[in-house]
Residue, then its C-alpha position, 0 to 999 in steps of 0.5 A: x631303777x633302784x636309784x629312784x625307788x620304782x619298783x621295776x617289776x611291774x611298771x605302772x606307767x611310761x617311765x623315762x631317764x634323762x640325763x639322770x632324772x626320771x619322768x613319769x607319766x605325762x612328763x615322760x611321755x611329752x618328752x619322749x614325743x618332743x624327739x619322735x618325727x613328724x607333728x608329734x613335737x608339737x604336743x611338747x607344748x602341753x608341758x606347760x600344762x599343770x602337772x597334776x591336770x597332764x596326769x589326770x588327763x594321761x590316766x583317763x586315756x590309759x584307762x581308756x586306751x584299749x576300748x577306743x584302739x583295740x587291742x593286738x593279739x601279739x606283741x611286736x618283736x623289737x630289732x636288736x637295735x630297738x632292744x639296746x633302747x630299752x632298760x632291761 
């Protein structure tokens, strides 16, 4: 994290590495459902979306996300597997 100046302590949005760039914000989340299963590579599309309008749009859904999805009690313990996924 170092290499892009994110301060790593308390991140603030989706962050993603690939291939040596980082992604923030709508660009990494586009990019990461682009590899998950089912219908959720469709939503791909919207990387041609201005950048500025994506993340106004991801912001209001992080302001909201809880009030229209709840909240859990508990956290889910990641698999071993899932955890090498992760920086950490």
């Amino acid at each position: 994290m170092d290499k892009f100046g994110i301060s790593f302590t308390i991140p603030e949005s989706v962050l993603l590495i690939e291939e040596g760039r980082l992604f923030q914000k709508s660009s990494a989340a586009l990019k990461i459902a682009r590899n998950l299963n089912g219908l959720w590579p469709a939503v791909y599309v919207f990387i041609l979306v201005p950048k500025f309008l994506r993340d106004l749009i991801y912001d209001y859904i992080a302001r909201n996300r809880y009030r229209w999805f709840g909240k859990r009690e508990a956290c889910m313990i990641p698999t071993p597997e899932l955890k090498a996924r992760f920086v950490g």
